[in-house]
C-alpha positions in Angstrom: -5.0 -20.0 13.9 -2.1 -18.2 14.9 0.8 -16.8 13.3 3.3 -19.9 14.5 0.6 -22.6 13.7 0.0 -20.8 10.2 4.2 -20.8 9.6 4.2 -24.5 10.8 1.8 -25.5 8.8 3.5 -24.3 5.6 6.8 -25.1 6.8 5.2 -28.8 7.3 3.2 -28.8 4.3 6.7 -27.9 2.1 8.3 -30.6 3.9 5.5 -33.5 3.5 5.8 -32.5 -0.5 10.2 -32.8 0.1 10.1 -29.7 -1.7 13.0 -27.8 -1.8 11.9 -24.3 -1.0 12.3 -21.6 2.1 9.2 -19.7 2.3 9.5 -16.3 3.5 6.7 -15.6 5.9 5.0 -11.5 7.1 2.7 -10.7 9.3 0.1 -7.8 8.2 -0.9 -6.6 11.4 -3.0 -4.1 9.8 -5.1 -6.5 7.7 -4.9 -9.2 9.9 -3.6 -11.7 7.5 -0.5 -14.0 7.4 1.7 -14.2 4.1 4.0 -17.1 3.1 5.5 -16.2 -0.3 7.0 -19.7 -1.7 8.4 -20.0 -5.5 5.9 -18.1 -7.1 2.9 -19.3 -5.3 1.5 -16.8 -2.3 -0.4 -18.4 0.5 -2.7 -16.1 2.6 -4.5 -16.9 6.0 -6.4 -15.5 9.3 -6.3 -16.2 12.3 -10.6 -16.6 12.3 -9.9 -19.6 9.5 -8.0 -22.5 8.9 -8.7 -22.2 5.4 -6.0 -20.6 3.2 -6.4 -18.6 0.2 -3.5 -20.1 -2.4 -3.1 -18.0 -5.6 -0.2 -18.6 -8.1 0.1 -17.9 -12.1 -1.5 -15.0 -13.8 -4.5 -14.7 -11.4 -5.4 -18.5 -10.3 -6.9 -18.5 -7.3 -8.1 -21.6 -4.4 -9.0 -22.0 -1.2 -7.4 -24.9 0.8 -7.5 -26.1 4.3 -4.1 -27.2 5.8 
């Protein structure tokens, strides 16, 4: 996925939750990875997947498609 899809993807998952929370999004272009930081919880993704890697807490980690 690209980096737009993956952002509108967060940005519509936030929204579908009515959450009130402005992720803040980066780029690693030197990983190749897309980073949404939102309240604690960091969402990581590729664009070769549109699985996610969610981890949050001291460590918890899961893999989600969105």
């Amino acid at each position: 996925m690209s980096y737009e899809a993956f952002m509108a993807m967060v940005n519509a998952l936030i929204s579908r939750k009515r959450l009130n929370i402005k992720p803040r999004f980066y780029h690693d272009t030197d990983k190749g990875k897309y980073y949404a930081h939102c309240d604690g919880v960091k969402i990581i993704g590729t664009p070769t997947s549109k699985k996610v890697t969610v981890k949050w807490g001291s460590g918890h980690t899961a893999m989600a498609a969105i």
